[in-house]
C-alpha positions in Angstrom: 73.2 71.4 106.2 75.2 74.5 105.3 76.7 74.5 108.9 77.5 70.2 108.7 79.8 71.2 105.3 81.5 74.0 106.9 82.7 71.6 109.6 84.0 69.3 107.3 85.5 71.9 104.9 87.3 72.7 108.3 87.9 69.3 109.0 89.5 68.7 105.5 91.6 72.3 105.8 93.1 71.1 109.2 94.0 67.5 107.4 95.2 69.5 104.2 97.4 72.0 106.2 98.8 69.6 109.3 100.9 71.7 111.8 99.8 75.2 111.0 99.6 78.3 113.4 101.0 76.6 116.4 102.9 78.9 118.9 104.4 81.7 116.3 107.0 82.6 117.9 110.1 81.3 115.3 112.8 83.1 113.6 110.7 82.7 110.4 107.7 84.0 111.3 109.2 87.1 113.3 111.0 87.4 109.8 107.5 87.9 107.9 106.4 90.2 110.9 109.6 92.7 110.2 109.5 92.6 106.7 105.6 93.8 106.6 105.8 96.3 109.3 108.8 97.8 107.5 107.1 97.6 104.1 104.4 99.7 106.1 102.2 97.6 107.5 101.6 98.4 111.1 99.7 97.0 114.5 96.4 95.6 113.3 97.3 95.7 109.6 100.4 94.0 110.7 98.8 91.4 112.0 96.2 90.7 108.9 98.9 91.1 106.3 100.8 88.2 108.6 97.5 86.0 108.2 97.6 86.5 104.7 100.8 86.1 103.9 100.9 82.6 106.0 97.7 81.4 104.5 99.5 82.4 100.8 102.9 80.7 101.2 103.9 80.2 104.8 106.1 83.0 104.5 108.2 81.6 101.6 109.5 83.7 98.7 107.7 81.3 96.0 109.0 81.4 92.6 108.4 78.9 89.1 111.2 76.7 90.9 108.8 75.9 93.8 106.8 72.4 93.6 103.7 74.4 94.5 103.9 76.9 91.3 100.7 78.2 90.7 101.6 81.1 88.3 102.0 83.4 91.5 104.8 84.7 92.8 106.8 85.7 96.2 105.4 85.8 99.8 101.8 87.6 98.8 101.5 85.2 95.8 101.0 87.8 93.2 99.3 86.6 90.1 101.6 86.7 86.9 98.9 86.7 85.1 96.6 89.2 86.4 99.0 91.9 87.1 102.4 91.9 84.7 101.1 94.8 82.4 100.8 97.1 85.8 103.5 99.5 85.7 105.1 98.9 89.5 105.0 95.2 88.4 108.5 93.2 87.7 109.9 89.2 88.4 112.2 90.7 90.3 110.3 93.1 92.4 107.9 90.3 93.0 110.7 88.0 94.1 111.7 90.3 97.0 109.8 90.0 100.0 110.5 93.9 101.0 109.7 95.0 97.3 106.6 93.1 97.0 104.9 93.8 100.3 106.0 97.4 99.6 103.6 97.1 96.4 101.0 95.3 98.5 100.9 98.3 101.0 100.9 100.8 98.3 99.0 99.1 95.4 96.4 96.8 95.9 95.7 96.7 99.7 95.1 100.7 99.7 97.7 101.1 102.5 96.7 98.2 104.5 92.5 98.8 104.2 91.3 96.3 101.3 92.2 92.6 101.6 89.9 91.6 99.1 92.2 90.1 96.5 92.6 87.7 99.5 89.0 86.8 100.2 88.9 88.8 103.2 87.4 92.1 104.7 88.8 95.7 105.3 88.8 95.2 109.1 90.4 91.6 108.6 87.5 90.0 110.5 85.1 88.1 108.1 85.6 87.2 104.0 85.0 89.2 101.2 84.2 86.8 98.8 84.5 89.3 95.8 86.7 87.5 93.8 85.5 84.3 94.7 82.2 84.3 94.0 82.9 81.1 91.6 83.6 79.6 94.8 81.8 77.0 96.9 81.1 78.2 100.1 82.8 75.2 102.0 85.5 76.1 99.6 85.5 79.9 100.5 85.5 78.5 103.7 88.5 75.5 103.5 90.7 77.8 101.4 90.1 81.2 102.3 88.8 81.8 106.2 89.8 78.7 108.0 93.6 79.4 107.4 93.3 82.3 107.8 92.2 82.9 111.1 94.7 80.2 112.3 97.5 82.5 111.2 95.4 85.1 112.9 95.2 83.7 115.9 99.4 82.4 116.0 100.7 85.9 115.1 103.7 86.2 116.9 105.0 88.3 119.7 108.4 89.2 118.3 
């Protein structure tokens, strides 16, 4: 039964997402590949920052203006809420794609070894369902893996 929902979780992400992680290889994703590596993030940390990132916000600065608001902000989709009184947090650092992956590295993904504020594991290759425990698992599995591991699988070869 558990394996017949996590098919149509799947199923429902692919409907829900329509056209993600074809071929990679576009200005805009190459874009997201140079900002991470030069905000630290390099070879296989490259790669599952890239996932992330993608799954988070296709690569798009996201802001209050953006339709899909969620009270997160930039590329990494940094909760307002959760993280505003940290010291190294500011709107406009959070609104810079460099600046805010920059914090990433440094801050919460301990230099590119601790994805779990994204659901997923320190070697990028199953969840970490830490923070979403609250969760479903065919939601874990819709929201968090599934596009994830698309992304994985398109990163690009810039």
């Amino acid at each position: 039964m558990k394996r017949f929902a996590a098919v149509i979780a799947l199923t429902a992400a692919l409907i829900v997402t329509p056209g993600v992680a074809q071929a990679a290889d576009t200005p805009e994703s190459c874009r997201v590949v140079k900002v991470l590596k030069k905000a630290g993030f390099k070879g296989e940390k490259n790669r599952i920052a890239y996932a992330i990132v993608m799954r988070e916000s296709r690569g798009q600065n996201l802001s209050e203006s953006s339709r899909w608001y969620s009270g997160a902000l930039g590329m990494w989709q940094i909760q307002t809420s959760v993280w505003s009184g940290q010291r190294w947090w500011s709107r406009a650092a959070m609104l810079n794609p460099y600046r805010q992956s920059r914090i990433v590295y440094r801050k919460l993904s301990n230099r590119g070894t601790n994805w779990s504020h994204w659901g997923i594991s320190r070697d990028g290759r199953s969840m970490d369902t830490t923070y979403y425990s609250g969760w479903s698992s065919s939601q874990q599995w819709a929201w968090i893996w599934a596009p994830y591991e698309r992304f994985y699988r398109a990163y690009p070869r810039c």
